[in-house]
C-alpha positions in Angstrom: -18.7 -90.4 -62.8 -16.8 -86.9 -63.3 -18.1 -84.1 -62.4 -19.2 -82.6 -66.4 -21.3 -86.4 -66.2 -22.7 -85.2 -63.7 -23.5 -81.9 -64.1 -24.6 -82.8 -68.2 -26.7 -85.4 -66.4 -28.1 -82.6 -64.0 -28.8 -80.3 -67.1 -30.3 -83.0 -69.1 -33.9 -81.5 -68.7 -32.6 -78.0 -69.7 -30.5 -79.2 -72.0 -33.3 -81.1 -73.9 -35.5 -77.9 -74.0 -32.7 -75.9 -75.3 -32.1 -78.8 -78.1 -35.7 -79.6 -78.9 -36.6 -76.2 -79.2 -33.7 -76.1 -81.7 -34.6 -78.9 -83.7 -38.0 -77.7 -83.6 -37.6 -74.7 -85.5 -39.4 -74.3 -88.7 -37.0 -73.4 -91.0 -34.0 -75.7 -89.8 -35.0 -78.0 -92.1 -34.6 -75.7 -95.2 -31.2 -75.3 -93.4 -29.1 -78.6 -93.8 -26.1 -78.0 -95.6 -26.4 -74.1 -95.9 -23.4 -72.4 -94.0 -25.0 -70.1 -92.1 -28.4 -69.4 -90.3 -30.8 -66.6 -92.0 -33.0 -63.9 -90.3 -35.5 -66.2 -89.6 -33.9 -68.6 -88.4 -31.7 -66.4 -86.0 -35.6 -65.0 -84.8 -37.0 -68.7 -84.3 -33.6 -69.6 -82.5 -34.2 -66.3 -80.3 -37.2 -67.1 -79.0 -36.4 -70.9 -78.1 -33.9 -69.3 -76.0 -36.1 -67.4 -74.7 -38.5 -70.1 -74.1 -35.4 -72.3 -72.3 -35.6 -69.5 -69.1 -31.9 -68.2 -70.6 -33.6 -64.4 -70.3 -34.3 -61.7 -73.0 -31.0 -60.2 -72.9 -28.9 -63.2 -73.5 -31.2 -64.7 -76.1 -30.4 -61.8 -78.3 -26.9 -61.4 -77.5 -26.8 -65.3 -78.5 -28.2 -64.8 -81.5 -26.3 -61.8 -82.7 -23.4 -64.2 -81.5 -24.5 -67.4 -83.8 -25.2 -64.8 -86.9 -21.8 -63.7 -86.6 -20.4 -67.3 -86.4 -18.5 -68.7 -89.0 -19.5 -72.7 -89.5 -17.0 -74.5 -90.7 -19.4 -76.9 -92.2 -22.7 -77.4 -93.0 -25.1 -75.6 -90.5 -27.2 -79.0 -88.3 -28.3 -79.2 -85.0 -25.0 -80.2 -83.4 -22.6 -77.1 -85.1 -25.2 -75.0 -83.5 -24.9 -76.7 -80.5 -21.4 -76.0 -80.6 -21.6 -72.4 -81.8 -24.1 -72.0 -79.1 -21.7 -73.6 -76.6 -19.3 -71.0 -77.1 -21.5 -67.9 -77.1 -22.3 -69.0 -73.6 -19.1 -69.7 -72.7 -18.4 -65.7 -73.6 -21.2 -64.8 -71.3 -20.6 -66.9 -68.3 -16.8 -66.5 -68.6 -16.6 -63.7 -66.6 -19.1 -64.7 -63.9 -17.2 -68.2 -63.1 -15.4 -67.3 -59.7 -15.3 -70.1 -57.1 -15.7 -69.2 -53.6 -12.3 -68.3 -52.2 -11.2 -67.9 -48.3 -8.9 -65.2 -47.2 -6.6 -66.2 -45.5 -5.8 -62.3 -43.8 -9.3 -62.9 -42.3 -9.6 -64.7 -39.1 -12.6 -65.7 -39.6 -13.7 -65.8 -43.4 -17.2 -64.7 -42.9 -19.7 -65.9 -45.1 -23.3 -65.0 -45.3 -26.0 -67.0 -46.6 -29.5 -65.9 -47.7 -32.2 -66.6 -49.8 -35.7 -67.6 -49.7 -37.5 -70.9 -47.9 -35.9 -73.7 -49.6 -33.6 -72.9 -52.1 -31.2 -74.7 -50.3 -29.3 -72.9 -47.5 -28.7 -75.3 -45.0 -27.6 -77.6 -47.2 -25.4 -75.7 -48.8 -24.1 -74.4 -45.5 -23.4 -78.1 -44.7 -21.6 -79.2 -48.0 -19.5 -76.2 -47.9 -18.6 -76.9 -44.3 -17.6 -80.4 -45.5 -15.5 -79.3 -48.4 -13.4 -76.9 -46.3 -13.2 -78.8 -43.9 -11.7 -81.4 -46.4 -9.5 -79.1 -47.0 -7.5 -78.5 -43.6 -9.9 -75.1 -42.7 -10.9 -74.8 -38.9 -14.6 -74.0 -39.5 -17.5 -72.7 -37.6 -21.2 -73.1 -38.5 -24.1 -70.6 -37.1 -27.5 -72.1 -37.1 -29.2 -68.7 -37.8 -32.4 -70.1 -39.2 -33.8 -69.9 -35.5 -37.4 -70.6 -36.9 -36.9 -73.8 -38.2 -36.1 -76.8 -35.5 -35.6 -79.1 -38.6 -32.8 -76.6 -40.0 -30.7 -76.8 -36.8 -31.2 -80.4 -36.5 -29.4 -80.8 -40.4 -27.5 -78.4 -39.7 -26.5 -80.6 -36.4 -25.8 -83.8 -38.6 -23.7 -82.1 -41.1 -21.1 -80.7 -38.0 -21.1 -84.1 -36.8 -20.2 -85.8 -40.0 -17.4 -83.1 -40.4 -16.7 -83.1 -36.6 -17.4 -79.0 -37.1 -18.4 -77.1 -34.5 -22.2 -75.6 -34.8 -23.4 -72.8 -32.7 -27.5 -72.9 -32.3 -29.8 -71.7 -30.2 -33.7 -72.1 -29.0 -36.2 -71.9 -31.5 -37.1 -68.5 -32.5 -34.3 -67.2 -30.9 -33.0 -64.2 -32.1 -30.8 -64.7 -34.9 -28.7 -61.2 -35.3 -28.1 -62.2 -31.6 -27.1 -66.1 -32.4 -24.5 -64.6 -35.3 -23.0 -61.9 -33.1 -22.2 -64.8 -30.5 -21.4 -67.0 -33.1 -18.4 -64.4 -34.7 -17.4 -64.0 -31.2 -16.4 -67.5 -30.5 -14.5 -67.9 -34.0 -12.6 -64.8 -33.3 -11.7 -66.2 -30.0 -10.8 -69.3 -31.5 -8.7 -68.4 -34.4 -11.2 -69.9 -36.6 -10.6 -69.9 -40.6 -14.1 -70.0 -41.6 -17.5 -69.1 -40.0 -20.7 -70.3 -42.5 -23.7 -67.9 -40.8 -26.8 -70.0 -42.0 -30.1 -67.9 -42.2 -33.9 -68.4 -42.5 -35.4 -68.3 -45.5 -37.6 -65.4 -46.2 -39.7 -64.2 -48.8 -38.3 -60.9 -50.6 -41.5 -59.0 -50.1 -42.2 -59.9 -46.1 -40.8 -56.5 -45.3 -40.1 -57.5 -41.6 -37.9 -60.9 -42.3 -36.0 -58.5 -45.0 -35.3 -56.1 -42.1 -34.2 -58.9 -39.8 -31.7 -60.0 -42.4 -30.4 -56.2 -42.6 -30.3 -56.6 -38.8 -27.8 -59.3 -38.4 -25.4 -57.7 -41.0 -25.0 -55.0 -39.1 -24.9 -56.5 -35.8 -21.8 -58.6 -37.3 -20.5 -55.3 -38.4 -20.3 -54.5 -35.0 -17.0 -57.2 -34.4 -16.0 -56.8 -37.8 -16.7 -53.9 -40.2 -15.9 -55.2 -43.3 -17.9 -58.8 -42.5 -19.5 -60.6 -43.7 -17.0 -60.9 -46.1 -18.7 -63.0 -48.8 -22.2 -62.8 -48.7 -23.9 -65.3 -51.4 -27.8 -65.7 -52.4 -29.0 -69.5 -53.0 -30.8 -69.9 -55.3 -33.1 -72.6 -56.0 -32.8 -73.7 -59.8 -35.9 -74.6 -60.4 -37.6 -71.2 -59.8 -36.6 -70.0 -63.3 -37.4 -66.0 -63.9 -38.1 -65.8 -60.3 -34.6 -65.5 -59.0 -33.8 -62.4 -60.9 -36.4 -60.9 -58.1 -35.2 -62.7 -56.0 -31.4 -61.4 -56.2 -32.3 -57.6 -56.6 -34.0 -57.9 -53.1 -31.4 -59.4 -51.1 -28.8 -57.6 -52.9 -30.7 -54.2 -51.3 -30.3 -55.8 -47.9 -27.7 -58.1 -47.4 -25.1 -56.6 -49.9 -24.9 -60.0 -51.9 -21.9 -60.5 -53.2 -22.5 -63.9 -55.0 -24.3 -67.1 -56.1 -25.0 -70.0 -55.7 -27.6 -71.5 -57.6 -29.0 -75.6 -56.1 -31.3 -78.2 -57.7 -30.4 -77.5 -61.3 -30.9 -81.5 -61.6 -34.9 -80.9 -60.7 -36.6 -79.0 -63.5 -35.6 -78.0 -67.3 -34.8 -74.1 -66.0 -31.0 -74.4 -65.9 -30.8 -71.5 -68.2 -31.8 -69.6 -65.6 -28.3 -69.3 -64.6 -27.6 -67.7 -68.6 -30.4 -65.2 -67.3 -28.0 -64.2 -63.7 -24.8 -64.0 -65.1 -26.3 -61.4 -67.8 -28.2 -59.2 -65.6 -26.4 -59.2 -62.4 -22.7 -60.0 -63.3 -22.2 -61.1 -59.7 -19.9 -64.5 -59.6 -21.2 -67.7 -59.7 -19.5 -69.3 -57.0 -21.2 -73.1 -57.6 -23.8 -75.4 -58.9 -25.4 -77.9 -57.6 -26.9 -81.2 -59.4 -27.8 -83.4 -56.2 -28.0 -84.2 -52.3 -24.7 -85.4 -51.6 -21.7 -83.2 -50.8 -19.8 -83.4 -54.0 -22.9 -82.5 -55.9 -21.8 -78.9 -55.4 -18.9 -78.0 -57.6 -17.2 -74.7 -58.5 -18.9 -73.5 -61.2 -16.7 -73.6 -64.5 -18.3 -71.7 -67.7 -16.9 -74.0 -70.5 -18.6 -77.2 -68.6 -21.9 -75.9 -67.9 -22.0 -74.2 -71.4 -21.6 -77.7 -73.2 -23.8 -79.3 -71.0 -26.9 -76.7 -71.4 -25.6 -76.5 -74.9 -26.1 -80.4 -75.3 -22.4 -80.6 -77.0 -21.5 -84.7 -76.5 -18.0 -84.3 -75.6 -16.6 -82.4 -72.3 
């Protein structure tokens, strides 16, 4: 299966309740074979957007986007779908940056953060594997200290990459674990180092601290580290992650995203909602468990699958 089967497979459930709510509308019937959409329309098709967790701001640019479009036939659900393809692709074009390694750094550090299981250590394992893959010497930091079960999966993912990991008891303390941790890969001329962290909700003011605590404790080896520092996001949260971004961004200087699970619930568009409010990179998506689930994210793909267009 390529990767847009499997990511249109991923966004089926989104997909659907962007479609549905399209076919749905009152006055698309009256519609068939006019060439373009009227007032009303444009209105309904605004607030299924809405309704599909793609955000208030990018429903309406949408919209203004699909009155302005010129159908070259007869307006049905699948020329919208197209038109509506394309207005997303305008919107997540920009956003669409994959997760690059310098290689003037020595190590790459990258940050992860985010809140109790949206995916971290996970994430921190499938991007070990990838780089890895790739030839890149890299070194993973067990930071999420609290959680025995995080270091363990973390543990299994070095050993199935035959990557280093650097943990330590539980509730240890974490700014300490990552300061060690960018020691060693200094020492050891080490392209990559993926500091994994604990989740934490954005409004436990103490956990938030802690996270500001290890930045600059990493600071201390290397002032400009970490170097990328990316939010994952859990998918299925839906309007929730836009909170979500604007307190870790406060903290931990995010830098990107990553958004997990987009397979699990029919809030895909959530990722519609990021790229207009924030306008921080997308880095990657992920539609499922195993390590090639997570793919660069590429605006054209994931705006013909959300769109429900049939063709890649």
């Amino acid at each position: 299966m390529s990767w847009f089967e499997k990511l249109k497979s991923g966004l089926s459930k989104s997909s659907k309740k962007v479609s549905e709510s399209i076919a749905s509308l009152p006055s698309l019937s009256a519609l068939i074979g006019t060439s373009k959409l009227d007032a009303a329309s444009l209105e309904e098709v605004e607030d299924a957007l809405i309704a599909a967790d793609l955000g208030t701001a990018s429903a309406v640019r949408l919209a203004a986007a699909l009155k302005a479009h010129k159908f070259d036939g007869p307006v049905d659900e699948q020329s919208i779908a197209i038109a509506l393809a394309e207005g997303l692709e305008t919107i997540l074009t920009p956003v669409a940056k994959p997760l690059e390694i310098d290689p003037q750094r020595c190590p790459h550090v990258v940050l992860l953060v985010g809140v109790n299981g949206s995916g971290k250590t996970t994430t921190a394992g499938k991007l070990a594997q990838q780089w890895h893959a790739a030839g890149k010497k890299v070194l993973l930091a067990a930071g999420d200290t609290f959680r025995a079960a995080a270091v363990e999966q973390l543990q299994i993912w070095g050993d199935r990459t035959g990557t280093s990991v650097i943990a330590d008891v539980t509730g240890g303390d974490s700014a300490a674990l990552a300061y060690r941790a960018l020691s060693q890969a200094q020492d050891e001329n080490t392209d990559v180092l993926i500091i994994d962290t604990a989740g934490r909700l954005q409004n436990r003011t103490e956990l938030m601290d802690e996270l500001g605590k290890i930045v600059r404790v990493i600071r201390k080896l290397d002032a400009d580290a970490p170097h990328s520092s990316v939010i994952v996001l859990d998918g299925t949260v839906g309007q929730n992650a836009l909170s979500q971004v604007k307190a870790f961004a406060a903290v931990a200087d995010v830098t990107g995203m990553i958004v997990t699970k987009l397979d699990g619930s029919a809030k895909g568009g959530i990722v519609v909602a990021l790229a207009e409010e924030f306008g921080l990179p997308v880095h990657a998506v992920g539609v499922g468990e195993g390590a090639d689930d997570l793919q660069p994210f590429t605006a054209d793909e994931f705006a013909k699958a959300l769109a429900g267009v049939p063709t890649a």
